[in-house]
MARLUM-291566 format. One record per residue: x negated, y negated, z negated of N, C-alpha, C, O in turn. Coordinates in steps of 0.001 Angstrom, whole numbers, plus 500000, padded with zeros to 6 digits. Each point is the difference from the previous one (the first is absolute). Last residue first. Example, Ala and Ser with C-alpha at 12.3 -4.5 7.8 and 13.67 -1.06 7.14 Angstrom:
BEGIN
487150502250492920499180498810499940500770498910499270499491498892499831/500219506828500239500890498810500000499100498800500000498964500019499335/
//
This chain:
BEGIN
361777458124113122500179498611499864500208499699501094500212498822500287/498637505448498630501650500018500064499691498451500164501010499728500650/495399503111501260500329499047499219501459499857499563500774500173500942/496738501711502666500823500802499487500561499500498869501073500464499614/495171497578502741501103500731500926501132500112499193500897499179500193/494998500494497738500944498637499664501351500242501233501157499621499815/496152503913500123500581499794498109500959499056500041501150499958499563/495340501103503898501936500458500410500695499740498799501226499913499939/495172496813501166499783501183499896501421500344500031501008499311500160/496288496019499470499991500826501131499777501454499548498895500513499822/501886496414496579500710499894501124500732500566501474501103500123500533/496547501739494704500133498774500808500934499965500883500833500868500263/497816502692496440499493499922501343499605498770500392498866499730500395/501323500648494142500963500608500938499616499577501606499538498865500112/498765500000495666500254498873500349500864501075501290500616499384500870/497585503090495650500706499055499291500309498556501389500621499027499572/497548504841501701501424500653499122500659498709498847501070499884499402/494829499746503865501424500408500510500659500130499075501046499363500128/494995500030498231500739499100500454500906500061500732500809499077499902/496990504585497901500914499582499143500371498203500780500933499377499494/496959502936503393500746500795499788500608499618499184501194499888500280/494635498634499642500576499494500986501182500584500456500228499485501094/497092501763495267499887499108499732500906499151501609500411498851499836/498010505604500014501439500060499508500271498529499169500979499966499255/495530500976503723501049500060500991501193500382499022501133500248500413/494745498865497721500648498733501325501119500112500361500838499118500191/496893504279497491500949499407499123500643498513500697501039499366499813/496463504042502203501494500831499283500488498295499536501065499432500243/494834500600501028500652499911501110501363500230499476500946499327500411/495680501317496596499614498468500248501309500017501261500633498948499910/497686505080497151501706499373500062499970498497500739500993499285499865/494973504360501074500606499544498544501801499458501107500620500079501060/495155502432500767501568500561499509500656499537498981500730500615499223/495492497887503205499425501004498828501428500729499778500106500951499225/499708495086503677499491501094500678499329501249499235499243500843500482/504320495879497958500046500698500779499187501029500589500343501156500251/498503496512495149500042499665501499500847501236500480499883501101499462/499373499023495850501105498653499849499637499998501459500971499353500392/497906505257496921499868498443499823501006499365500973501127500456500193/499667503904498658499444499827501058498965498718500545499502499787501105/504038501294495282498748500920500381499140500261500636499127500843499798/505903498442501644499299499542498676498952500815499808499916501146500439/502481499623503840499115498673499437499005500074498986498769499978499997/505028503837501434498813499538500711499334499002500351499433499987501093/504512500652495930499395501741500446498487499463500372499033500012499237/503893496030498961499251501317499066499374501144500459499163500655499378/501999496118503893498931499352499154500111500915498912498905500481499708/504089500749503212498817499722500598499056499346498834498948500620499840/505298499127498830499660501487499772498247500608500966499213500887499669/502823494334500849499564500278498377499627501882499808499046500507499410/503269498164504664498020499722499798499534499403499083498904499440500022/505282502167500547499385500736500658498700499861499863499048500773499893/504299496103498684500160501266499202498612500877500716499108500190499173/501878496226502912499172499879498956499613500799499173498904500165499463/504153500605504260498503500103500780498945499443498529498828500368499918/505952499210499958499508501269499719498612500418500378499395500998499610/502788494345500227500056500958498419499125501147500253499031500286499296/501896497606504667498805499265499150499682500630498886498895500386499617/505126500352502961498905501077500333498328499754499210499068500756499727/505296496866499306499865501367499953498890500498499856499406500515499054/501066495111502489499393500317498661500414501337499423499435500342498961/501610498829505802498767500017499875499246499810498619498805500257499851/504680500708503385500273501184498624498538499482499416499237500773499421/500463497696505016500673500490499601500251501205498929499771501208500063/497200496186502852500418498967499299501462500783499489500944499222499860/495334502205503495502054499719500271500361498954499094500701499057500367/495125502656498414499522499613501489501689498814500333500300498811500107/499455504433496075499573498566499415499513499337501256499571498865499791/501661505673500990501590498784499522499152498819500001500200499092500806/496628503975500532501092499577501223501133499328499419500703499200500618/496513502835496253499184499210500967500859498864500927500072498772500052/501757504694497214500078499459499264498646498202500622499884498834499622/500466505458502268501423499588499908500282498406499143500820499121500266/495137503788499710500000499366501318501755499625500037500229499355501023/497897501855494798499253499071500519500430499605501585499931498856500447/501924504632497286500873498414499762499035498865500369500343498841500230/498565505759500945501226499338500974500352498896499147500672499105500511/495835502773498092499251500037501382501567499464500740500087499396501069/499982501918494320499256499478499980499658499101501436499587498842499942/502609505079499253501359498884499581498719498881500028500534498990500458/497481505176500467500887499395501122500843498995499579500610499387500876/496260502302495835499576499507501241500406499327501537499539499187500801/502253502622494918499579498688499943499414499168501150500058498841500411/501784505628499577500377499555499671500317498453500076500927499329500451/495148503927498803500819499765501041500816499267500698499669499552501098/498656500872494538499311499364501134500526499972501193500238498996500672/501220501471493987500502500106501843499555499172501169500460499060500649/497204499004494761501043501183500257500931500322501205500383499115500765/494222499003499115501795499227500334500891501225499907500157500855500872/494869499177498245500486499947499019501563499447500141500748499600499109/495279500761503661499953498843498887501366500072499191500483499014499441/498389504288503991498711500047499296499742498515499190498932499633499511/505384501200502859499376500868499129499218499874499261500179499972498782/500469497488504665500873499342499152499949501488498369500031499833498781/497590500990505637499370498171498919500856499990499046499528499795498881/502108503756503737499192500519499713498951498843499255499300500322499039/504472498402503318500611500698499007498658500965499318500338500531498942/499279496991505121499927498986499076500405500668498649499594499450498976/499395503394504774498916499438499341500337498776498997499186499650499145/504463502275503269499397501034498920498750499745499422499718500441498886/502681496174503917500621500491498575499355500583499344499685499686498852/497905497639504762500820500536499982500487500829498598499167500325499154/497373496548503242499638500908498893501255500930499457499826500739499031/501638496565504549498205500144500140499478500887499343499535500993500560/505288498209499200499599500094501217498420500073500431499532500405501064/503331498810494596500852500658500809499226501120501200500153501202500214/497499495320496987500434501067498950500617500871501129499347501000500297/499236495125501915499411500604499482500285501520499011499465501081500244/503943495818500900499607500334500854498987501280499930500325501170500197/500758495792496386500937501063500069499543500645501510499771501196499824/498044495573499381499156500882498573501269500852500392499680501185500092/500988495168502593499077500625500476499049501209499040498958500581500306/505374496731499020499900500865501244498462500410500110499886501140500450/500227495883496024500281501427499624500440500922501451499635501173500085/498321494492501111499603500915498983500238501606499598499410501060500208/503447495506502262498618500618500639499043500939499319499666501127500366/503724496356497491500818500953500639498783500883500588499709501156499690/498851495203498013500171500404499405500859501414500769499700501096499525/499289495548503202498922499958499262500398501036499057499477500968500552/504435497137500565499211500605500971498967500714499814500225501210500008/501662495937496901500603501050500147499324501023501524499647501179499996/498511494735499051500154500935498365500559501183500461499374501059499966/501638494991503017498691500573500134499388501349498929499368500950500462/504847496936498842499830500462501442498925501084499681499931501165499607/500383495811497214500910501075499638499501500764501298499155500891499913/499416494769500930498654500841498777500971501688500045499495501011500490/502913495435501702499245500729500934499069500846498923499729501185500199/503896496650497765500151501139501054499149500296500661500068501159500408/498751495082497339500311501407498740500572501159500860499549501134499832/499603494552502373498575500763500089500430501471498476499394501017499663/504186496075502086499404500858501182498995500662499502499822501186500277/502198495805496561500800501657500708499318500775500770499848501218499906/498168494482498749499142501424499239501134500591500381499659501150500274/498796495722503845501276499492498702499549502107498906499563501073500417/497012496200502534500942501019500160500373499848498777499468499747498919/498723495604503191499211501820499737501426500416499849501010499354500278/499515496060500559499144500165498843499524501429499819499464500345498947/
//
């Protein structure tokens, strides 16, 4: 009769999490490695992110750390918490105001991705990840 919904709720989680790891690996990347710290700490300035600096590098490693857990499936409504935290402070420094598209600098992308983030943290990795590894059950 088709796919039983365990399978297809672990594979959506799966897929989510990946997709979502890719992502911020790739904005932490970026910050780190393309546009690199001192230019990202010089944006994060000119909008107003106390300790730019600072911000800039804690910014550029929880994204990419924080990339690679939700990839692993590990520490993964942890890390969900904190990457929201992050891009609520993204949406006050450098969104709002901006109207409502991405390609104007609105919050339209921020908020997907903290609209899909608060689903990890409430339905947790799944299956296929080190969480459930480590599982005491």
């Amino acid at each position: 009769m088709g796919m039983d919904r365990p399978f297809i709720r672990e594979s959506a989680l799966l897929l989510l999490r990946l997709v979502l790891g890719v992502v911020f690996i790739a904005h932490g990347w970026d910050k780190m490695f393309i546009t690199g710290p001192v230019e990202t700490a010089g944006q994060f300035s000119a909008m107003g992110v106390p300790n730019a600096q600072f911000s800039a590098y804690a910014a550029g490693i929880v994204e990419l750390l924080g990339g690679g857990l939700l990839i692993l499936g590990f520490l993964s409504t942890i890390v969900a918490g904190i990457l929201i935290l992050q891009m609520g402070a993204a949406i006050f420094f450098a969104h709002w105001g901006n109207g409502f598209f991405v390609g104007d600098g609105g919050p339209e992308l921020v908020m997907v991705l903290i609209a899909a983030l608060v689903i990890i943290v409430v339905f947790g990795a799944g299956r296929v990840s080190l969480d459930r590894v480590f599982a005491d059950d």
